[in-house]
ZAMARGU-4260 file (C-alpha; in steps of 0.2 Angstrom, whole numbers, plus 5000, padded with zeros to 4 digits):
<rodrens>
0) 5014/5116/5042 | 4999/5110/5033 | 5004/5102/5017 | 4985/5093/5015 | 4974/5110/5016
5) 4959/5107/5002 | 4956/5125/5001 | 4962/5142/5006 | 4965/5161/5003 | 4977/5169/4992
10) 4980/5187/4995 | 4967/5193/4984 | 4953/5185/4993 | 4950/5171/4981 | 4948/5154/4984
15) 4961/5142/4981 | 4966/5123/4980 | 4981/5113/4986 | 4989/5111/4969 | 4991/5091/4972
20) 4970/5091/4976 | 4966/5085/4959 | 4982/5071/4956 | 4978/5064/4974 | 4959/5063/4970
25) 4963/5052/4953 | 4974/5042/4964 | 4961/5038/4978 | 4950/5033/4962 | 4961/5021/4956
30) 4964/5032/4938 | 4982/5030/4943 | 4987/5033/4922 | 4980/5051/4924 | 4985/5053/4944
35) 5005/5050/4938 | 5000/5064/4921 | 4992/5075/4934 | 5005/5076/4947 | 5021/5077/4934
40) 5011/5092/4925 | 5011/5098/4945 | 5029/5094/4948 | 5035/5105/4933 | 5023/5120/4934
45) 5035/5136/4935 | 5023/5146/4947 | 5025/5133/4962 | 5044/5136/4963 | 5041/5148/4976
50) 5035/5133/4989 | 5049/5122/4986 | 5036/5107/4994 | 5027/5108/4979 | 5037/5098/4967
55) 5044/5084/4978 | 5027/5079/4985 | 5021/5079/4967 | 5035/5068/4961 | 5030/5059/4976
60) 5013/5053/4970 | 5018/5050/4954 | 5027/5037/4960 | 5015/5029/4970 | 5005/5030/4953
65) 5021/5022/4945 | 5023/5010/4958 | 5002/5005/4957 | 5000/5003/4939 | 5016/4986/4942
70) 5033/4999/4934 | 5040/4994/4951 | 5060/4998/4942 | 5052/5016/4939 | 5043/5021/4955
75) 5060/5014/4963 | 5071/5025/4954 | 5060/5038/4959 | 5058/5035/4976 | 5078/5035/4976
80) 5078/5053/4968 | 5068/5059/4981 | 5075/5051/4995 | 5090/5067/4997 | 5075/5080/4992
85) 5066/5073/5006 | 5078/5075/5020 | 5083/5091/5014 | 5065/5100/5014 | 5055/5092/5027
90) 5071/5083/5038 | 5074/5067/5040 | 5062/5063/5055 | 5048/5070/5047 | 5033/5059/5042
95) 5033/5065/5026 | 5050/5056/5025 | 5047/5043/5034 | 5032/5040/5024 | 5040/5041/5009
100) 5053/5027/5015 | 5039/5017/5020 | 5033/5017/5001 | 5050/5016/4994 | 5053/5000/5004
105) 5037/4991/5000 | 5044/4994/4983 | 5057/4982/4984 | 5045/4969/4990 | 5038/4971/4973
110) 5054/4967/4965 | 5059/4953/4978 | 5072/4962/4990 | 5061/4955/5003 | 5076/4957/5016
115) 5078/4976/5011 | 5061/4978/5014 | 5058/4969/5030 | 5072/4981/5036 | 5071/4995/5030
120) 5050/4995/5037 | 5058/4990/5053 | 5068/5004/5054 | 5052/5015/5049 | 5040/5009/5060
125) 5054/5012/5075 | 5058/5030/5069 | 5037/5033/5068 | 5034/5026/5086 | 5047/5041/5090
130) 5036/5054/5083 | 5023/5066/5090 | 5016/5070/5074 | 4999/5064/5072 | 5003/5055/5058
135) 5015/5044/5064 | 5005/5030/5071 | 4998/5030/5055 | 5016/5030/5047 | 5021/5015/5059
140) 5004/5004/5056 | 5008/5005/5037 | 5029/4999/5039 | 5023/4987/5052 | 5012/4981/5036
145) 5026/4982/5023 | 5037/4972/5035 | 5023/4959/5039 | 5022/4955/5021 | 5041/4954/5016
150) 5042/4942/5032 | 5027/4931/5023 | 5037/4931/5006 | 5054/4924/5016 | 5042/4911/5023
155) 5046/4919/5041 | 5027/4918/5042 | 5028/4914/5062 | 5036/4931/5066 | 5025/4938/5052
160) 5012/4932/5064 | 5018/4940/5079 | 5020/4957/5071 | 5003/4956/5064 | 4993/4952/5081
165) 5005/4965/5091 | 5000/4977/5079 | 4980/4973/5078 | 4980/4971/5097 | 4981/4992/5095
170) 4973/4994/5079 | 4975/5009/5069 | 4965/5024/5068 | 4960/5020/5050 | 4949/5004/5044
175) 4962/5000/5027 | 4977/4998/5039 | 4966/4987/5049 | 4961/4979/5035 | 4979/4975/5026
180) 4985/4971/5044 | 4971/4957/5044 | 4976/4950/5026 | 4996/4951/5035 | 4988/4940/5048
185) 4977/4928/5036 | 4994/4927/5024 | 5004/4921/5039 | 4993/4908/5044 | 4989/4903/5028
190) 5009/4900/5025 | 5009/4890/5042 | 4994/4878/5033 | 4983/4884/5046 | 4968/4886/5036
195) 4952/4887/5045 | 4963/4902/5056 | 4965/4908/5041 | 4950/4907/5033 | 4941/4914/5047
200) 4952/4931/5046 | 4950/4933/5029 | 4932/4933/5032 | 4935/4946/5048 | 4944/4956/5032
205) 4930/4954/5019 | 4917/4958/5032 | 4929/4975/5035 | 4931/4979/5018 | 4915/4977/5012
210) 4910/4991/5026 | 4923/5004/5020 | 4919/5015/5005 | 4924/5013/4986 | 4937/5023/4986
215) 4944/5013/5003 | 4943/5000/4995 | 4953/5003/4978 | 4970/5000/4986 | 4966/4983/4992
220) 4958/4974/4977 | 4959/4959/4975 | 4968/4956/4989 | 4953/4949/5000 | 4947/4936/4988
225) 4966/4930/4985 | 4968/4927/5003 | 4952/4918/5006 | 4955/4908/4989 | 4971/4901/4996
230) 4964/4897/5015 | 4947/4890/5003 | 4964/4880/4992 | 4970/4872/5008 | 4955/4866/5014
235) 4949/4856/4999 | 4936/4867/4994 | 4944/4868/4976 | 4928/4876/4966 | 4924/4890/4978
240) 4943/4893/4978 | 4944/4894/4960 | 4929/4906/4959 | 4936/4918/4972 | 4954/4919/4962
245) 4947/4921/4947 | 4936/4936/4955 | 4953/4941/4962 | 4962/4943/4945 | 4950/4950/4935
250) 4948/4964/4947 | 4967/4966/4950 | 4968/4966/4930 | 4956/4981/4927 | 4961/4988/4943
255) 4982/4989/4941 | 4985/4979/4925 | 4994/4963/4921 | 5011/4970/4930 | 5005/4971/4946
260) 5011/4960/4959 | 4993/4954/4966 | 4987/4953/4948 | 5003/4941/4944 | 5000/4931/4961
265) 4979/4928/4958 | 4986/4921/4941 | 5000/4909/4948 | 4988/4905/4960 | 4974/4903/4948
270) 4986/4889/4937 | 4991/4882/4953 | 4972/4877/4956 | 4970/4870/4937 | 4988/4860/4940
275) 4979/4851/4955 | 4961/4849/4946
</rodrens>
């Protein structure tokens, strides 16, 4: 069952497009705004009742849209909805699913239930490493990272740690889980005050991210110069820190808006810098 086909045949012989090919390609821009538009306008056309797919992966990315523009209470109710939809159309081992708990769980991050999300990603990342799917490795690389960074936030940053080098020592087949799997890593050791470590993966994660395309890169914004800010923090280097979070929340301000969590951390960490000044 391919779900992600860009193009194909109807039964007059015309080309046609996976309806959900224009929502996903605002998305992967970072025009999340006209992604969440887009795919609700999907979710309720009348002539993709017939594949009953249609609507719950549409509603699907728009809350991923929700969820990226900081409306963390709205993607989460969404995510809830969609939860029984899920299990009913695809099965509840399928990746879609599990994917769709993954980003439901790294939701409640966002909302500090830290413990629910450290769990729930857990339990994930177990079900994925059951699969056969192609996807799942891919489906587990992304919980292991959701529950890397809910242990960072309950300052478990040792076994945050442990997870983050058992995960890298089998790095994923794509470079952005690599990369936030990196910035797990840096987070960790920059939670345990080891800074130069720290430091010198962050840079591991620039050099990465400056390698991957534009469209790689949206996700992650911001998130490269926040880590190596902090590690820059820790090691006394105040002015080169203040420059790279300042970097960091202006781009996570045009990027996500003034919501989003990484945009209210580089701000946090931005007044934590002028406190010490």
């Amino acid at each position: 069952m391919r779900l992600f086909r860009s193009r194909g045949r109807n039964h007059a012989g015309q080309t046609t497009e996976f309806p959900l090919a224009k929502a996903m390609a605002l998305f992967k821009a970072g025009r999340y705004a006209e992604a969440e538009a887009e795919a609700l306008v999907q979710a309720a056309d009348p002539f993709r009742r017939s594949d009953n797919r249609i609507a719950p992966l549409a509603l699907s990315l728009a809350a991923m849209a929700t969820n990226a523009q900081g409306r963390y209470t709205e993607a989460l109710a969404a995510y809830d909805s969609l939860l029984p939809v899920f299990g009913t159309t695809f099965g509840a081992e399928h990746w879609q699913t599990l994917k769709l708990r993954s980003d439901r769980a790294q939701t409640l991050t966002a909302l500090d239930r830290h413990a629910e999300c450290a769990a729930e990603c857990e339990a994930v990342a177990r079900a994925a490493a059951r699969g056969t799917d192609p996807q799942m490795p891919l489906i587990a690389a992304a919980a292991r990272n959701g529950q890397i960074y809910a242990l960072n936030t309950q300052g478990r940053q040792l076994e945050a740690e442990q997870l983050a080098r058992e995960a890298l020592a089998d790095p994923p087949a794509r470079d952005r889980l690599t990369l936030v799997l990196r910035l797990g890593l840096a987070r960790s050791l920059n939670g345990q005050e080891r800074y130069e470590e720290a430091l010198a993966e962050a840079e591991r994660a620039e050099e990465l991210h400056r390698g991957m395309s534009e469209e790689q890169r949206g996700p992650e914004t911001g998130a490269v110069e926040l880590s190596l800010a902090t590690a820059l923090l820790g090691l006394g280097r105040g002015a080169e820190a203040r420059s790279r979070a300042s970097a960091a929340h202006d781009a996570c301000l045009a990027a996500f808006g003034q919501d989003h969590y990484r945009t209210v951390e580089a701000r946090a960490l931005l007044d934590h810098i002028a406190d010490g000044a």
